[in-house]
VEXGU-288234 format. One record per residue: residue in one letter; z negated, y negated, x of N, C-alpha, C in turn. Coordinates in steps of 0.1 Angstrom, whole numbers, plus 5000, padded with zeros to 4 digits. Layout:
<atoms>
AZYXZYXZYX;...
</atoms>
This chain:
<atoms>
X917010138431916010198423915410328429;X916310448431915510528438915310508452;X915410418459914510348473913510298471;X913310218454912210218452911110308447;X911710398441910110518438910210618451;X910910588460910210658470909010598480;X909510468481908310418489906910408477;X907410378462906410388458905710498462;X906310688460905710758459904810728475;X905410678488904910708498903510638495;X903510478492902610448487901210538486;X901810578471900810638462899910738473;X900810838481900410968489899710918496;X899510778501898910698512897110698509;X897310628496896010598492895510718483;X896010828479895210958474894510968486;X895211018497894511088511893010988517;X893810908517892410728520891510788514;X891910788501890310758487889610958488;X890411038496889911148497889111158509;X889511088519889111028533887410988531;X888310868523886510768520885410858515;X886110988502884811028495884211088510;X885111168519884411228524883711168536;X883811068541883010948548881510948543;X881610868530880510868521879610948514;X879711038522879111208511879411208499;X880311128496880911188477880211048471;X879611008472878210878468879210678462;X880310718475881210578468880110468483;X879510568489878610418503879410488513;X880310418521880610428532879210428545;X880110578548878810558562879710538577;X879010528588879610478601880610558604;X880410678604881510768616881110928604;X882110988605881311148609880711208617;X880711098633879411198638878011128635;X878311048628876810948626876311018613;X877111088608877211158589876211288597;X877011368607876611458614874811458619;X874811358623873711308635872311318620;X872311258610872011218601871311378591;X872411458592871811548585871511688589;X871511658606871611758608870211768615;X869311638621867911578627867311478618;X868111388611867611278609867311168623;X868411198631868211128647868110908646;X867410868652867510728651869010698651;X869610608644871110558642871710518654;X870310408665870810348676869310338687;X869910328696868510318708868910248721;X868910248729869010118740869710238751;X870710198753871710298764872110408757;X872710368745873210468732875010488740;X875610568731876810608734877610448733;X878410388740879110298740880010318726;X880210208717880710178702882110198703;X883310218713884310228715884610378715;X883510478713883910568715882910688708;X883410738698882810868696881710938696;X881010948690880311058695879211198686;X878611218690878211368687876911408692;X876211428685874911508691874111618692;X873711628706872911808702871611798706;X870611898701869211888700868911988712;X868111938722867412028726866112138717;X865412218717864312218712863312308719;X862512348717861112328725861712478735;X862112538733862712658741863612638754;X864012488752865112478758866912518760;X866212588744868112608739868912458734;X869712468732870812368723871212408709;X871012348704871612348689872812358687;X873412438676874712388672875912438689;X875512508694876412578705877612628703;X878512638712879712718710880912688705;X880812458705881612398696882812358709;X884112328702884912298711885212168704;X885112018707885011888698886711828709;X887511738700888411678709887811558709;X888111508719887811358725888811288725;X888711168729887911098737886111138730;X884911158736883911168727882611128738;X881511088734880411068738879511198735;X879111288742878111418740876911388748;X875911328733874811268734873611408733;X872711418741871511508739870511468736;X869911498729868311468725867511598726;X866211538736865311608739863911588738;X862811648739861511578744861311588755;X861011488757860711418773859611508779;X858411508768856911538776856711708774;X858211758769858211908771859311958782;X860211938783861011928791861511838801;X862111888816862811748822864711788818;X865411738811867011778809867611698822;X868611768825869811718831870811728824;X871311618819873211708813874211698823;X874811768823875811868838877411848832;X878611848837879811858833880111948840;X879712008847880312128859878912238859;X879312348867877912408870877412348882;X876212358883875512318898874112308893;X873512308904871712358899871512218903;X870612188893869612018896868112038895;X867511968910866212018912865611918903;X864311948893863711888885862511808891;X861311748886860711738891860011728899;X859511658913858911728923857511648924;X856111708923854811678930854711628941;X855511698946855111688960855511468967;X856511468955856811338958855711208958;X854911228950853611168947852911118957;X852711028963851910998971850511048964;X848911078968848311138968846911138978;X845811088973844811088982844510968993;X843911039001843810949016844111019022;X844010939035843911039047843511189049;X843911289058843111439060842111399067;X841411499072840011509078840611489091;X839511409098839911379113840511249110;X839811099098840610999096839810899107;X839810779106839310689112837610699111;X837010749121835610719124835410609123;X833510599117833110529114832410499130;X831910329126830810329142829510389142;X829410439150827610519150827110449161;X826110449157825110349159824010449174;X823810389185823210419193821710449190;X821410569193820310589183818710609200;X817710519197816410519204815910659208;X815610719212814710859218813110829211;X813010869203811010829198810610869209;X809310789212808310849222807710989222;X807611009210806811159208807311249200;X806911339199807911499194807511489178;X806511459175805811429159807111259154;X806611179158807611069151808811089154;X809511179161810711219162811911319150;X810011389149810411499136810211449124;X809411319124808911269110810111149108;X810911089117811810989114813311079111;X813311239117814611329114814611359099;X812911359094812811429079813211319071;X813211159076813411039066814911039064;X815411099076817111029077817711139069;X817211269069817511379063817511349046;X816111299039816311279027817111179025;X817211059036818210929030819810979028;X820011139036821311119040821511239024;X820511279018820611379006821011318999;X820511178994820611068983821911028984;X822410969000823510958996824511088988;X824211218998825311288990825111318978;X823911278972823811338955824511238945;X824911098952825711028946827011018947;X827111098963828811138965829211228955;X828111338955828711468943829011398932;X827911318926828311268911829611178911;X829811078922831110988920832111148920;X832111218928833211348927833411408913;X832111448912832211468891832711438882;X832411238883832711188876834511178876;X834811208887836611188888836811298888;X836411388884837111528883837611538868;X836311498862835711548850836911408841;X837311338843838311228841840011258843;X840211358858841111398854841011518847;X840611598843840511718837840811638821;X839911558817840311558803841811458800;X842211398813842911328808844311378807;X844611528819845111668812844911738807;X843611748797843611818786844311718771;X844111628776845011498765846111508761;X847111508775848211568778848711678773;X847811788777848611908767848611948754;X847211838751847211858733848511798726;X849211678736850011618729851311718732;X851511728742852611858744852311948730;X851211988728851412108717851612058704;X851111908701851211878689852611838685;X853711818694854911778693855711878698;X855912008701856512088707857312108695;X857112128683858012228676858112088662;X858011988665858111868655860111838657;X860211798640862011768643862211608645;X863211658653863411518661863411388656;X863711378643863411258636861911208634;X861011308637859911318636859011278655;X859611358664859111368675858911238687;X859711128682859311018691858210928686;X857710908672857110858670855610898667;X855611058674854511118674853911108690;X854811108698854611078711853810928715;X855210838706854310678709852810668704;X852510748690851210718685850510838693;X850710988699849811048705849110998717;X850410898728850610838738849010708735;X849010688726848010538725846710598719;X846510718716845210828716844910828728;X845510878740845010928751844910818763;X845610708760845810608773844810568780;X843510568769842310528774841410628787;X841910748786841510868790842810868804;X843610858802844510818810844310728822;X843910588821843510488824842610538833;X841710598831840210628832840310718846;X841310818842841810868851842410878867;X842910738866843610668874842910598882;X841910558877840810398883839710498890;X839510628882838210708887837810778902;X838910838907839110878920838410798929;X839110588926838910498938837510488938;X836410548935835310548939834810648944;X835310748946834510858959835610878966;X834810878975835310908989835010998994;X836211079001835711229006834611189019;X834111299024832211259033833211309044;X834711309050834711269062835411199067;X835511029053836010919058834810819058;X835310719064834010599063834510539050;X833110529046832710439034832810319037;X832310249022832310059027831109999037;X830710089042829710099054830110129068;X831110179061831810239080831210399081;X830010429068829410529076830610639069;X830010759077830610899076829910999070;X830011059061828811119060828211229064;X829811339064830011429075829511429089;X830011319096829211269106827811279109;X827311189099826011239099825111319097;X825411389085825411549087825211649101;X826011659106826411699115825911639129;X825411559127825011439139823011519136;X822511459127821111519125821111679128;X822011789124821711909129821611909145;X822711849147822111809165820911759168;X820311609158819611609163818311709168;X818511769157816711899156817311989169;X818312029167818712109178818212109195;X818311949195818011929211816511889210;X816211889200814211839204813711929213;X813812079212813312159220814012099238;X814812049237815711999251814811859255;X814411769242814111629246812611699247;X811911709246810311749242810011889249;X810511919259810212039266808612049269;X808111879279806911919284806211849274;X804611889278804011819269802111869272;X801211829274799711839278798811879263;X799411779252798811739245798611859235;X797111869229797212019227796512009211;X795911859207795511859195796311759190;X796611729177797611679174798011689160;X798511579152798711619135800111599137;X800911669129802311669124802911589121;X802211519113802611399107801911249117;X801511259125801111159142801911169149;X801511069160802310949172802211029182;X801311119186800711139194801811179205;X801811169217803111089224803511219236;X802511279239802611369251802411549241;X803611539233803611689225804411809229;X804411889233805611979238806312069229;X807212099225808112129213807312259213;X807112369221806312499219805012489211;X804412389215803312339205803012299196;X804412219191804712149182805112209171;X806212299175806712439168805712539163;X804712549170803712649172802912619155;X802712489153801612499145802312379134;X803412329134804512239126805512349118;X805512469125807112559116807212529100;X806212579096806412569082806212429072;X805012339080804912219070806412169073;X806512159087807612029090809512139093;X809012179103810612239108811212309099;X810612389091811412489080812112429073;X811012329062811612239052812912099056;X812212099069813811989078814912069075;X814712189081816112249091816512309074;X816012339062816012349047817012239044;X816412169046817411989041818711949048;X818611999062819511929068820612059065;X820412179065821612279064822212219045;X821112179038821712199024822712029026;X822511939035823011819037824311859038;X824711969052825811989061826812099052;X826112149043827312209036827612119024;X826812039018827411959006828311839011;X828211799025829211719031830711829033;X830011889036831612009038832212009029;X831512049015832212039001832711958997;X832511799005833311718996834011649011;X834511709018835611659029836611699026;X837811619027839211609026840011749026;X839011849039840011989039839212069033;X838212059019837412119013838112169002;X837912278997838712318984838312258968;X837012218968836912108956837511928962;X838011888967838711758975840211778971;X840811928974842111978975842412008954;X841412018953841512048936841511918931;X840111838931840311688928841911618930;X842611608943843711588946845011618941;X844911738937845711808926845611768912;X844611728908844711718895844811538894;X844711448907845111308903846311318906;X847111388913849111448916849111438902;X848611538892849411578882849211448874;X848011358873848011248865848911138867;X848711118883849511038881851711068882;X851811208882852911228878853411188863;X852311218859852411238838852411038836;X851510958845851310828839852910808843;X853510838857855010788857856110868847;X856010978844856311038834856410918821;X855210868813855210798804855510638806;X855310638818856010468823857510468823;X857810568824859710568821860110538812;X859210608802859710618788858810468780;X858210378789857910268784856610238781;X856110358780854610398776853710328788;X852810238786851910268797850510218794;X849310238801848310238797847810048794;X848009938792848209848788848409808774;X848909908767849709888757849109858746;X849209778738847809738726848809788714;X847509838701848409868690849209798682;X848609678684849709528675851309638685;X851509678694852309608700853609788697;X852709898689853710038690854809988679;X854309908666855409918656856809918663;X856709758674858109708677858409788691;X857809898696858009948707858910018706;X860010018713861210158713861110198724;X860910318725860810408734862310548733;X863010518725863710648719864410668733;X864910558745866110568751866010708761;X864410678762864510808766864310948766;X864310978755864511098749866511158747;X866911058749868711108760869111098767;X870311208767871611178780872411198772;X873611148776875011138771875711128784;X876911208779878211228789879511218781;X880011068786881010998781882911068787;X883511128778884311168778885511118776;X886311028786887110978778888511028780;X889810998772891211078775892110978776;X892711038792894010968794894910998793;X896210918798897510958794897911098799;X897711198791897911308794899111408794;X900111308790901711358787901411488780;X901811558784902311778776900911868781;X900211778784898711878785897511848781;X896711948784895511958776894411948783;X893111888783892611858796891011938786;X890412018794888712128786887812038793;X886811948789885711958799884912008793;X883712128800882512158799881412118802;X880612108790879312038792877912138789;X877012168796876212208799874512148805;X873412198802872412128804871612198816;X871012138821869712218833868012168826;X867412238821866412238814865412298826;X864312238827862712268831861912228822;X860912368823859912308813858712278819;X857612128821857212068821855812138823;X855512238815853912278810853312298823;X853912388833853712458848852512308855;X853312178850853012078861851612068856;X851012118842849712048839848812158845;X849012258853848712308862848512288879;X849812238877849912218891851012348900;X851312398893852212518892853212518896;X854312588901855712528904856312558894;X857212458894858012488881859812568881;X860412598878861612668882862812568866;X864012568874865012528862865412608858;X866112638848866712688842868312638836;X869112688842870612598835871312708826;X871512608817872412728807874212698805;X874612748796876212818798876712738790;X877812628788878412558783878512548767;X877812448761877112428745878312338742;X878912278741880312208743881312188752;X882712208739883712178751884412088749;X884911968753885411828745887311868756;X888211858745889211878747889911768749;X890911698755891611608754893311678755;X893311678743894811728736895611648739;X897311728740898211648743898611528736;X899011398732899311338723900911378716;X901411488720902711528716902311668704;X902711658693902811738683904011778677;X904311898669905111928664905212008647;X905611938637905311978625907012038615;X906412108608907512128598907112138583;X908312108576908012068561909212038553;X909111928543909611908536910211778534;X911511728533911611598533912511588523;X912811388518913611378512914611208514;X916011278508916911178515917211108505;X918010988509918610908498919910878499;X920210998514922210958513923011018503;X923610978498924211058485925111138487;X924811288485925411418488926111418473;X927811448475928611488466929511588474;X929511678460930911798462932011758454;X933211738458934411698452935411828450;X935811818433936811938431937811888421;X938712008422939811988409939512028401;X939311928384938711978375940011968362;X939812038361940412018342940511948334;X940911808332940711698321941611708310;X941211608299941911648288942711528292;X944411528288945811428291945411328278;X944611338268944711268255946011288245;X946711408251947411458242947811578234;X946611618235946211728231946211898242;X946511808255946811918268945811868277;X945711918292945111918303946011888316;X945311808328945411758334944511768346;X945211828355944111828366944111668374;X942611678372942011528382940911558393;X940811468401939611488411938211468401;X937711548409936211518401935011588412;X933211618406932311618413931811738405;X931611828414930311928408929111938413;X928711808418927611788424927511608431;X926311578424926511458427924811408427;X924211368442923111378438922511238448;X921411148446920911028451920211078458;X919011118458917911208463918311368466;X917311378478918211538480917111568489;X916411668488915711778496916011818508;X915211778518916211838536914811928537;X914912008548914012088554914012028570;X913211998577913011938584911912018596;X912411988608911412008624911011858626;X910011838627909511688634909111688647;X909111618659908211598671907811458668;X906411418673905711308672905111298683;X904611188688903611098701903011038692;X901511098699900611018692900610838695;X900310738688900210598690898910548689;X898210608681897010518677896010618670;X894810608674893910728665892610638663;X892010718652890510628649889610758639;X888310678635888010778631887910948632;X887710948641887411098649888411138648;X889711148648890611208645891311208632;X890611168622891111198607892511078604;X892710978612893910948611894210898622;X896110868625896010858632898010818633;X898410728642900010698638900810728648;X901810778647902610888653904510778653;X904710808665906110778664907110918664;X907810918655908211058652910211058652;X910611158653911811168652911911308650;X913011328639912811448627914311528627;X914811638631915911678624916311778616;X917011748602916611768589918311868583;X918111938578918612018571918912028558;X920212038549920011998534919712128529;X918612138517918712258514919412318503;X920212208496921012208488922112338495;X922812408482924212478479924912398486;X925912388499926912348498928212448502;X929412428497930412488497931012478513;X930712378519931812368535930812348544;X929712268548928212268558927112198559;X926312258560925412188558925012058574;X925311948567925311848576923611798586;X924011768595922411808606921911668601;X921211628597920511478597919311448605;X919211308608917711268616917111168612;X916111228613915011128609914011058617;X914410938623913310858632912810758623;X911210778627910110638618908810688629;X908010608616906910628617905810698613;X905010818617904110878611902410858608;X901810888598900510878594900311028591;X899111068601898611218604896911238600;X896711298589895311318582895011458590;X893711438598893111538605894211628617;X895211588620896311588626897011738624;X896511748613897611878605898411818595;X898611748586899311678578899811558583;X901411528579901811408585902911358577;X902811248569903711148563904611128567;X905711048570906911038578907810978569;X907910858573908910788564910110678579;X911310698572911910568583913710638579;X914710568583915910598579916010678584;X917110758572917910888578918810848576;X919410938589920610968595921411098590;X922211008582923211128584925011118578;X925411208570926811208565927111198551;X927711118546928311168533929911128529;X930311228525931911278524932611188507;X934111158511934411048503935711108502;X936911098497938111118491938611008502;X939811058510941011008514941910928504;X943110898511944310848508944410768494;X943110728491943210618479942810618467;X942610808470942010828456941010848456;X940610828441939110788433939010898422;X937510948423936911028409937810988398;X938611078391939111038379940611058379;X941111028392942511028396943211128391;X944711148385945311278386945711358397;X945711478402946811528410947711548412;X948011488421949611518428949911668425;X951111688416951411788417951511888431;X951911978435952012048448950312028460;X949311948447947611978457947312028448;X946912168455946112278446944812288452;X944112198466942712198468942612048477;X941312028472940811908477940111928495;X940412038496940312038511941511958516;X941211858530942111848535942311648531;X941911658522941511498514940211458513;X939511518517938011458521937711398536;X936811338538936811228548934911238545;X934311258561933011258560932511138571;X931811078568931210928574930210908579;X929410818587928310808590927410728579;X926210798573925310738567923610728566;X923210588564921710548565921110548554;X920110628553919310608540917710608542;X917110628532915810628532915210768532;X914310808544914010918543912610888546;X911511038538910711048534910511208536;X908611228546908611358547907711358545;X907411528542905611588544905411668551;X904911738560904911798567903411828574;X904011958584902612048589902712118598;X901412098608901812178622901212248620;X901012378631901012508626899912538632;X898912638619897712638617897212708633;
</atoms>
């Protein structure tokens, strides 16, 4: 009977602690939720539950927020593991590294980007063998045609340049609107501001990308082969050597705009400067620097080039994260994008016998804004925001236990003879089923779940009676099994070991004494005994 209200009571202690367990699982509410760090994750961002390259389900985990500063949330925690230490960041504000050691990680680099065409000095175009005019006037009058044709072309060079400037420019100003509109949004909030900002600007984006492949800087060949620089530069020669080709000449009347075949450049010059040569040598100089302006080693070429780097860094930027300019709106509801907005660093613990294993986890943060510049950007690493421990599985508790070997004190008592006298007989001043020990326990961990909140321990206990005894207090042990809530409280139930003392030579409670025994020392006999033992206990805060 009392073997049975002890396991009842063990029972009972079992499922208080559970149903105290569960409220606190379920925020008090009676709904079980997943984990405590999912309870955690939930109220502390409102973070998505799951996302594609999430913490592996076998194991733990925990989350921290980057936020627009590049600090960590919630710093300064020391968690035991085994654990998953998941980070959540913004992507299009930050690049993160999560780190387990110190060491610098280079972020980002431009420079990786392929970029452009060729520099100046690329593959020449073919030029064309050009005839000597007969005369110094159609000479000058076919330089002024080639001069306006070669204007036209560049006023369409400049505008295709415009037009892809003016494409990348807005499609980083797109970009940074969305950086600003989501910088300081909470993370439950921030991915799905991205996917819908992301499908505002794609169009602009796109635009960006396709716009460049129509100008060509003026000192490559076009789909012509021609150059434009080239020719540019080819007509300043020409006017240059007329005075060289047209030295002699008789012919002394003559119109500017005529054939007239025998002209001498002195002549020609003499009474041509201003209708014809000024307004040439006018055209051809404004040709030879607007070609300059838009050649490869030109500083509006080097800016254009820079700003399709930074686009098309930002379109790979959003192609990682799933985003790309393709993407139709039927298609954002079912789009998940979350995976990448983390890192996780999976911590797991092994057999660690009598030690304690710290790992530090730390992040390297850059922030991103520099690149919509073109800017260099610098990292920044910070100082260990968690430390995931992997504790010994060996513990040690003290407390309170209870036995069921039956502790008796045996004495010589006074009985009545039934004849109106007394009679000494053996007897008990202490006689008890259940009995109180005080107890040291060592335990090995066996089995844990639940972050830690429970967890089963193989334990072996040695126990103390705390009872009064008159001759010693006998050492008992206690080996079972333990159940450990949050691994400061621990259950402990399994036989004890120990002694209980019995009357020699035949006699029994009740017996008279032998005249000439005046103490029951000497007639007791102590034995080996198994009972049922039951503990509670606590390791030290």
């Amino acid at each position: 009977m009392r073997r049975f209200v002890i396991c009842l009571s063990l029972a009972a202690i079992i499922v208080v602690v559970s149903k105290i367990g569960s409220a606190q699982n379920s925020g008090g509410d009676g709904n079980p939720s997943s984990s405590p760090e999912r309870k955690d994750k939930q109220t502390h961002s409102k973070l998505p539950v799951s996302h594609p390259g999430a913490c592996p389900s076998d194991v733990p985990e925990k989350t921290f927020v980057v936020d627009s500063s590049g600090s960590v949330s919630d710093t300064g925690r020391t968690l035991e593991g085994p654990l998953c230490v998941q980070v959540f960041w913004n992507p299009i504000q930050q690049f993160v590294n999560v780190q387990t050691s110190t060491g610098a990680t280079n972020g980002p680099d431009l420079s990786k980007v392929v970029l452009g065409g060729p520099s100046a000095g690329g593959a020449a175009g073919t030029r064309k063998e050009e005839t000597k005019p007969t005369s110094l006037p159609s000479a000058a009058l076919q330089l002024v045609s080639d001069a306006k044709a070669l204007a036209a072309k560049l006023s369409v060079r400049k505008q295709d340049y415009g037009t892809a400037f003016r494409s990348e420019d807005q499609a980083i100003s797109d970009i940074s609107f969305l950086r600003q509109t989501t910088s300081l949004l909470a993370s439950d909030a921030v991915i799905t501001a991205v996917k819908n900002g992301y499908f505002g600007l794609k169009d602009d984006l796109n635009t960006a990308l396709t716009a460049p492949a129509a100008f060509i800087p003026t000192d490559q060949p076009d789909g012509q082969q021609a150059i434009l620089l080239s020719e540019a530069q080819a007509q300043e020669s020409r006017l240059a050597v007329l005075p060289l080709d047209y030295a002699d000449g008789s012919q002394t009347t003559f119109e500017c705009e005529g054939s007239e075949a025998n002209v001498s450049w002195s002549a020609w010059y003499g009474k041509c400067k201003d209708a014809v040569y000024t307004p040439l040598k006018s055209v051809l100089d404004a040709n030879l620097q607007a070609a300059n302006d838009l050649a490869n080693t030109s500083d509006n070429v080097k800016a254009l080039k820079k700003e399709v780097a930074i686009v098309k860094y930002w379109d790979s930027l959003f192609s990682n994260l799933g985003l790309r300019t393709s993407i139709m709106k039927s298609d954002l509801p079912s789009l998940d994008i979350s995976a990448g907005f983390y890192q996780h660093v999976v911590i797991r613990c092994g057999v660690l016998f009598n030690q304690t294993s710290n790992s530090s986890i730390n992040i390297v943060t850059t922030d991103l804004g520099p690149t919509l510049q073109g800017a260099t950007i610098t990292s920044k690493p910070g100082n260990a925001f968690v430390i995931v421990s992997c504790g010994t599985p060996f513990a040690v508790s003290a407390g309170v236990g209870f036995s069921t070997i039956r502790q008796r004190q045996f004495a010589i008592l006074q009985s009545s003879d039934g004849k109106g006298g007394t009679v000494n007989t053996f007897g008990l001043t202490n006689d008890s089923g259940i009995n109180p020990v005080a107890l040291a326990i060592a335990h090995v961990r066996l089995l844990e779940w639940d972050r830690h909140k429970y967890a089963f321990y193989a334990s072996l206990g040695i126990a103390g009676s705390l009872q009064n005894q008159s001759s010693s207090s006998p050492v008992q042990f206690l080996p079972g099994i333990s159940v450990s809530f949050w691994r400061t409280m621990y259950i402990t139930a399994g036989p004890q070991i120990g002694t209980e003392t019995s009357l020699t030579g035949g006699y029994k409670i009740g017996d008279t004494v032998p005249s000439g025994v005046s103490s029951v020392t000497g007639l007791l006999k102590t034995s080996r005994a198994v009972g049922l033992g039951l503990a509670i206990t606590f390791t030290k805060p």
